[in-house]
C-alpha positions in Angstrom: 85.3 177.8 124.5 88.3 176.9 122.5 90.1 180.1 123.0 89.6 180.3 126.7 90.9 176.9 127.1 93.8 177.6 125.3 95.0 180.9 126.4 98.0 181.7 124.5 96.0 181.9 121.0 94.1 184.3 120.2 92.3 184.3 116.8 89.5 187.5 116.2 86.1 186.5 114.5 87.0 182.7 115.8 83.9 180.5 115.6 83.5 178.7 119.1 83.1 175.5 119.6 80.1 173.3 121.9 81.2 170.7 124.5 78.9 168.0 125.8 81.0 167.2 128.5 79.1 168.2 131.6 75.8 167.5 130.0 73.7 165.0 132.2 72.3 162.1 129.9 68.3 163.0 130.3 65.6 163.2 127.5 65.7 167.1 127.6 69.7 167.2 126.7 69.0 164.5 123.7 66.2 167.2 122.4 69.1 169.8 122.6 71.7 167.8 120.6 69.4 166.9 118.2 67.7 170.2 117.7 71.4 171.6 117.4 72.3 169.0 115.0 69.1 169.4 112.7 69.8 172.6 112.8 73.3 173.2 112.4 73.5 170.8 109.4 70.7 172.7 107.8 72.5 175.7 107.6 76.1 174.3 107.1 74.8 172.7 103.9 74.2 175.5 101.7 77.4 176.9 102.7 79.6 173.6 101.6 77.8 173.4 98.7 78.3 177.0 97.9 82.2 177.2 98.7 83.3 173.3 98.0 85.1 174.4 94.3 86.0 177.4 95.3 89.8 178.2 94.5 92.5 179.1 97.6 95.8 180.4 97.7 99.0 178.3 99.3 98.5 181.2 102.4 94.8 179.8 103.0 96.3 176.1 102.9 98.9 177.0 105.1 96.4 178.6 107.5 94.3 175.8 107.6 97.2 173.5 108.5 97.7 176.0 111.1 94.6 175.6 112.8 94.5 172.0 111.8 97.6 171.8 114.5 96.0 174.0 116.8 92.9 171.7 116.8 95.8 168.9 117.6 97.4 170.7 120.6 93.5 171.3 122.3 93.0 167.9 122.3 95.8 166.8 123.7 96.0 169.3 126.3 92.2 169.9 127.2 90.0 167.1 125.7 89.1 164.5 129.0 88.6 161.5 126.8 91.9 161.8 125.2 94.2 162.8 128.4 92.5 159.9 129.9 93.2 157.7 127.2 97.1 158.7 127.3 97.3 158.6 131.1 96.4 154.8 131.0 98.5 152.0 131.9 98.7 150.9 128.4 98.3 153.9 126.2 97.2 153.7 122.6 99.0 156.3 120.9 98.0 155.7 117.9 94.0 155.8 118.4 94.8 159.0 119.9 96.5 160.4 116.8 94.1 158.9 114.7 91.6 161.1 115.3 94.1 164.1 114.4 93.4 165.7 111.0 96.1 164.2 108.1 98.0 167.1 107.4 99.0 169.4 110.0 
């Protein structure tokens, strides 16, 4: 979804992400979310535990902050809640910004 949203990026082997946006609020999509939660933090786990002291290389940090910014520029550009937010009479800038990651 990310990379057809944002059209001028184009990363191969990119991991999607899942919007609830358009999801209507019933009993069957709460058994979805939680079934994808249960089982998306079952196998994320292993993975973080595996990988967590693993060593990286000033190019991996700077492609992390790359991304990190890229995460940045979809929400700002594509994300409802937060283009409503901004488009208030009264906009909060800064609890916007502080959902942004703290380096990018």
């Amino acid at each position: 979804i990310f990379n057809t949203l944002v059209t001028h990026i184009i990363y191969p082997n990119d991991k999607k992400g899942m919007f609830f946006d358009d999801l209507p609020a019933t009993p069957k999509t709460m058994n979805f979310v939680n079934a994808v939660v249960t089982n998306w933090m079952s196998s994320w786990f292993p993975i973080i535990e595996k990988r967590r002291d693993m060593e990286y290389t000033e190019q991996q940090r700077e492609w992390q902050l790359l991304r990190r910014g890229r995460y940045l520029e979809f929400n700002l550009l594509y994300d409802r809640g937060v283009k409503f937010g901004l488009q208030t009479a009264n906009p909060r800038v800064e609890g916007v910004m502080v959902s942004a990651p703290p380096l990018i």
